[in-house]
C-alpha positions in Angstrom: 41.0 18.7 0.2 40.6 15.1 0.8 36.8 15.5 1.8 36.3 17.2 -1.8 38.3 14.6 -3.3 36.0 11.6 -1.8 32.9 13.7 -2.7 34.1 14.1 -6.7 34.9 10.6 -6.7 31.8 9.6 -5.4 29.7 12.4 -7.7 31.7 10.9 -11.0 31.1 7.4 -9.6 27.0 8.0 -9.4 26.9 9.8 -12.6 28.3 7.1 -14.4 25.8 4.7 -12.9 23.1 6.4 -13.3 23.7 8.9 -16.4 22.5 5.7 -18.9 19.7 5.0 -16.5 18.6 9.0 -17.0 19.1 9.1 -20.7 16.8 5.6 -21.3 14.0 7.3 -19.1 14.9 11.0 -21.2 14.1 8.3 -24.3 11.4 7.0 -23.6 9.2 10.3 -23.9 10.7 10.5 -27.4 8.3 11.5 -30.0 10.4 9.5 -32.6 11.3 5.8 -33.3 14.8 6.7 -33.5 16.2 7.1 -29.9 19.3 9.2 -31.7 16.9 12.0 -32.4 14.5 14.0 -29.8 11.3 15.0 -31.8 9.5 16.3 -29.6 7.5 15.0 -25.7 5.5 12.2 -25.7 3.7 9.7 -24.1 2.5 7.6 -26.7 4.6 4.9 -26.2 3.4 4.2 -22.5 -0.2 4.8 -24.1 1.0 2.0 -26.6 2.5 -0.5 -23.7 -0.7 0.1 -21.7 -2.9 -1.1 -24.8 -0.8 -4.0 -25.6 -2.3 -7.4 -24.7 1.2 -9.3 -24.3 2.6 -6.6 -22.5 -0.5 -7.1 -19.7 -0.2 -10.7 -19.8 3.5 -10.4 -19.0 3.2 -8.1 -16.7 0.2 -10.4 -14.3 2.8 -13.1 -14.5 6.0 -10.5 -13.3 3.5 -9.2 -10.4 1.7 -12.5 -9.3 5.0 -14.5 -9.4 6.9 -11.6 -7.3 4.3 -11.7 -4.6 3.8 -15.3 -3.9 7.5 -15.4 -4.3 7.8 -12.9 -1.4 5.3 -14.5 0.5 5.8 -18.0 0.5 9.9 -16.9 0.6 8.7 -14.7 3.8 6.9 -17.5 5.5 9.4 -20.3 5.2 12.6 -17.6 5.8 11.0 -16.7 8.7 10.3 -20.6 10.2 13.8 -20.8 9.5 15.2 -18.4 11.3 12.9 -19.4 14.4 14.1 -22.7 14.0 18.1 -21.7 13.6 17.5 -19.7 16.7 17.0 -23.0 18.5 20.4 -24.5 17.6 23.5 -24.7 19.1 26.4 -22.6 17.8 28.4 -25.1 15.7 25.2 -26.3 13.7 23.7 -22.7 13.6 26.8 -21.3 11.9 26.9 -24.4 9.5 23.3 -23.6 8.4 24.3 -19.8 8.3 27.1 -20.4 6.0 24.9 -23.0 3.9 22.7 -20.3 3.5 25.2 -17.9 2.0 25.9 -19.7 -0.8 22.6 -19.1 -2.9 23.4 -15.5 -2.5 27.3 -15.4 -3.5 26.4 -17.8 -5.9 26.7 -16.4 -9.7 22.8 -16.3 -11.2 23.6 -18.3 -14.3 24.9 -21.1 -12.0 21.5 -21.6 -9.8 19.9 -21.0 -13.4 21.2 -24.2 -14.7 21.4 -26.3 -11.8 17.6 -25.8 -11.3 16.9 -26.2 -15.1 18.5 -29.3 -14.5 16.4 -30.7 -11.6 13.7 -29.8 -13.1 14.8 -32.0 -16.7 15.4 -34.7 -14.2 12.3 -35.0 -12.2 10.5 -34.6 -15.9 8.9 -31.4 -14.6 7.3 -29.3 -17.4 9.1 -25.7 -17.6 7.0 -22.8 -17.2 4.7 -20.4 -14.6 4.9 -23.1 -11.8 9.1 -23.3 -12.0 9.9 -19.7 -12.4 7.5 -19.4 -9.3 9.7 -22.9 -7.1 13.1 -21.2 -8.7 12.3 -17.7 -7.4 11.0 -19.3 -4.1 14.2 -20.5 -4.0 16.3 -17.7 -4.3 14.3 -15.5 -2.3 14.9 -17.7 1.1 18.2 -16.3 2.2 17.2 -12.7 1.3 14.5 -13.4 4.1 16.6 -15.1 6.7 19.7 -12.5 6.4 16.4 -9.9 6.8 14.8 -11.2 9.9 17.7 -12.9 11.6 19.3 -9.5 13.1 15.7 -9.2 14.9 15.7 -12.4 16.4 19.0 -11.5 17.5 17.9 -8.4 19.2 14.9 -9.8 20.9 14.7 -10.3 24.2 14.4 -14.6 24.6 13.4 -13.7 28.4 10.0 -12.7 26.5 8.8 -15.7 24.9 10.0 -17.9 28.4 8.2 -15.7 30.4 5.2 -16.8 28.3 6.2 -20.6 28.2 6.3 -20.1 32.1 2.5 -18.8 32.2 1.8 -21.3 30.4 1.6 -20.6 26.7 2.0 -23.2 24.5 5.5 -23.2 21.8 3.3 -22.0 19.4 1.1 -19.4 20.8 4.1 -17.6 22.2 5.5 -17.9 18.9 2.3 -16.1 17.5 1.9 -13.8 20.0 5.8 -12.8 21.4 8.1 -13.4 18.6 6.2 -12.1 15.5 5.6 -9.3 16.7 9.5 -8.4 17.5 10.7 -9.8 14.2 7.8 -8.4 11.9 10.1 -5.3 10.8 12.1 -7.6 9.9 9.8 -9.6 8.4 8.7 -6.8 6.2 12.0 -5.7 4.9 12.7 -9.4 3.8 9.0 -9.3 2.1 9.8 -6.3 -0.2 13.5 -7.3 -0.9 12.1 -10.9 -1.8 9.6 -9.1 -4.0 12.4 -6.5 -5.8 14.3 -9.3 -6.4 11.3 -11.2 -7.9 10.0 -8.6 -10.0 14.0 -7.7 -12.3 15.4 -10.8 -12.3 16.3 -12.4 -15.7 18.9 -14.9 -15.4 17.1 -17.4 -13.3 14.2 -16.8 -15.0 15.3 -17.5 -18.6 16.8 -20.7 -17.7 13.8 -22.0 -15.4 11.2 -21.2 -18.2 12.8 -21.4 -21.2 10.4 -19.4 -23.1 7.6 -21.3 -22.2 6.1 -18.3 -20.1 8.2 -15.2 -20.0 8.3 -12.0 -17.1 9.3 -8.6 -17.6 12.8 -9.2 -17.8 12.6 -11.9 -20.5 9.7 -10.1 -22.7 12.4 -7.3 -22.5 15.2 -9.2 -23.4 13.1 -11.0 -26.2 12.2 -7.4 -27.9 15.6 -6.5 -28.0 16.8 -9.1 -29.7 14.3 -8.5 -32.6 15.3 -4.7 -32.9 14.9 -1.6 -30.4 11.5 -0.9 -29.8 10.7 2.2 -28.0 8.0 0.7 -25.9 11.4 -1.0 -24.0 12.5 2.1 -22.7 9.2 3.1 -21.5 8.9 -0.6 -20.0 12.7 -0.5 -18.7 11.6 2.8 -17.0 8.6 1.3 -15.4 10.7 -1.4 -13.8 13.3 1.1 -12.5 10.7 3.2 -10.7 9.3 0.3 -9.0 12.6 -1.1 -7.7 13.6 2.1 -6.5 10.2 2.8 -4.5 10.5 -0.3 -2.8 14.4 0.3 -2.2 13.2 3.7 -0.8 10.2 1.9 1.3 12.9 0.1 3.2 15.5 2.1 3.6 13.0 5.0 5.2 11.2 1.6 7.0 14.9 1.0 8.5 15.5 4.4 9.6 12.1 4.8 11.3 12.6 2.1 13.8 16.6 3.0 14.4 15.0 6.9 15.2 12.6 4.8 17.3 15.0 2.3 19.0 17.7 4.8 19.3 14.8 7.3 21.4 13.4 4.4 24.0 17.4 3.4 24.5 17.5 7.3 25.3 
């Protein structure tokens, strides 16, 4: 009784996430302007989205922006991590729980506190600070990715290079990317998902100067429901949840494989 009771709870619970999720995608194949009616199937309004010049343009800036985001977020993440792997205890858990705080942090509040560097070192808003500010926010989704790797790596590895006479770097190259890359990856495409839907950081950073998905969204909607913004918002959904799925199957790959060498 109390299995089925956790299982209806949890079945109610999805629905109610999800249901409004499922009825904008049902929408957005709509014949009709008015999403209160169903008229009939149709595609017209992703035929329309594809055709629509601001649309494209908004959608290169969403994509390039996401992926040198993720890149330049994986790179420097990962340095990081390599680095904190060096310290001592005390000043590794003081960078640890510095590191936190961009992530617990409310979205509105790194909005505006980067907004205002950016007034105060007289940096003109657009393309180049929504690509800094989601730099920025993407760095501890990278560290808390790769950090459990270096943690189980085996250090005797990259001394017993050091000992034949490798140099910091090499070994680096050669022994400890390798170990950490899964985690590497994972920290990539969560870096990118987080890129590629976020809105609040984005608004504030930008200020209309250049917009991304999120804010072109937001911007229609204010003006009246278009259709196209289901068929947009249903885009977005499906990409996030491919990559979601790309790591959660990446994760459970290498726990099948670790669990089978450990057995």
């Amino acid at each position: 009784m109390l299995r089925f009771i956790k299982r209806f709870y949890l079945a109610i619970l999805l629905v109610f996430m999800y249901l409004p999720i499922g009825a904008l995608i049902i929408s957005s194949f709509n014949e009709s302007k008015n999403m209160a009616a169903w008229t009939g199937f149709s595609t017209r309004w992703y035929e329309q989205l594809f055709h629509d010049p601001a649309i494209a343009e908004v959608l290169w800036v969403t994509i390039s922006i996401a992926l040198l985001s993720a890149l330049i977020a994986s790179v420097i993440g990962t340095l990081a991590v390599i680095g904190m792997d060096s310290l001592r205890k005390k000043p590794k858990n003081a960078v640890l729980n510095l590191t936190y705080i961009p992530m617990v942090n409310a979205d509105i509040v790194t909005g505006i506190s980067l907004l205002l560097l950016f007034i105060f070192l007289n940096i003109p808003r657009g393309y180049w600070t929504m690509l800094l500010a989601h730099i920025t926010f993407n760095i501890p989704y990278v560290i808390f990715s790769v950090l459990p790797k270096m943690r189980q790596m085996d250090r005797s590895t990259y001394e017993a290079a050091l000992d034949m006479g490798a140099r910091p770097a090499y070994a680096v190259r050669k022994v400890v990317l390798p170990q950490i890359m899964p985690g590497i990856v994972t920290g990539f495409i969560l870096a990118f998902t987080m890129s590629f839907d976020d809105f609040m950081i984005s608004f504030f950073t930008t200020q209309g100067v250049t917009q991304n998905l999120s804010t072109y969204i937001y911007s229609m909607a204010r003006v009246g429901l278009n259709p196209m913004i289901n068929a947009l918002s249903a885009i977005m959904f499906a990409v996030v949840i491919t990559l979601l799925i790309a790591v959660n199957v990446r994760s459970l790959k290498k726990s099948k494989k670790t669990l089978q060498r450990e057995y």
